[in-house]
C-alpha positions in Angstrom: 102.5 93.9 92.7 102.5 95.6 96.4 99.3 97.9 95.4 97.1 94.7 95.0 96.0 94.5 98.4 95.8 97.9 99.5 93.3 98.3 96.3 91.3 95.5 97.5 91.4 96.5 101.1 90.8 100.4 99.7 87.5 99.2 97.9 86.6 97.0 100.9 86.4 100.1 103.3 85.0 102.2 101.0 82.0 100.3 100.5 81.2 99.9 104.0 81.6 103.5 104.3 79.2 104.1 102.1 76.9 101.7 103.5 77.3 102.9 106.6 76.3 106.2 105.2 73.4 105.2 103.9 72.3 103.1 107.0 72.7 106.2 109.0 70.7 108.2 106.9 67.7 105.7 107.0 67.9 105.2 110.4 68.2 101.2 110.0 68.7 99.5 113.2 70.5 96.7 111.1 73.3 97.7 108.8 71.9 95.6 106.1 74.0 98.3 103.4 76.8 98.5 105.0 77.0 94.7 104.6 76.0 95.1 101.2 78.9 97.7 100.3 81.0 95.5 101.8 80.5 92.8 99.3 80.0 95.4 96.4 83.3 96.9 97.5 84.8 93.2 98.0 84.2 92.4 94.3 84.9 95.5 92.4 88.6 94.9 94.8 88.7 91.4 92.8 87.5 93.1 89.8 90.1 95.2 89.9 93.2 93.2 91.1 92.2 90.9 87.9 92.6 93.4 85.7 95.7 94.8 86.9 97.4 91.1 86.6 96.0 90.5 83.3 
């Protein structure tokens, strides 16, 4: 029950990571993925927190 939010908070930061990443390596002035891994990485944490409950 304790690992729910450190595997939501886990996918959270690793999507932005990657994001990141990516922003650096296109030079983007707005971190437009790093937004978007957020949210990727905020709903595969849901994803998996259902899963683990059900």
């Amino acid at each position: 029950m304790w690992d729910i939010p450190f595997r939501l908070l886990a996918s959270v930061i690793t999507g932005f990571f990657i994001g990141m990443f990516i922003d650096n390596y296109l030079s983007m002035e707005v971190p437009i993925f790093a937004i978007i891994g957020s949210m990727l990485g905020l709903i595969a944490g849901i994803w998996s927190c259902v899963k683990k409950t059900l």
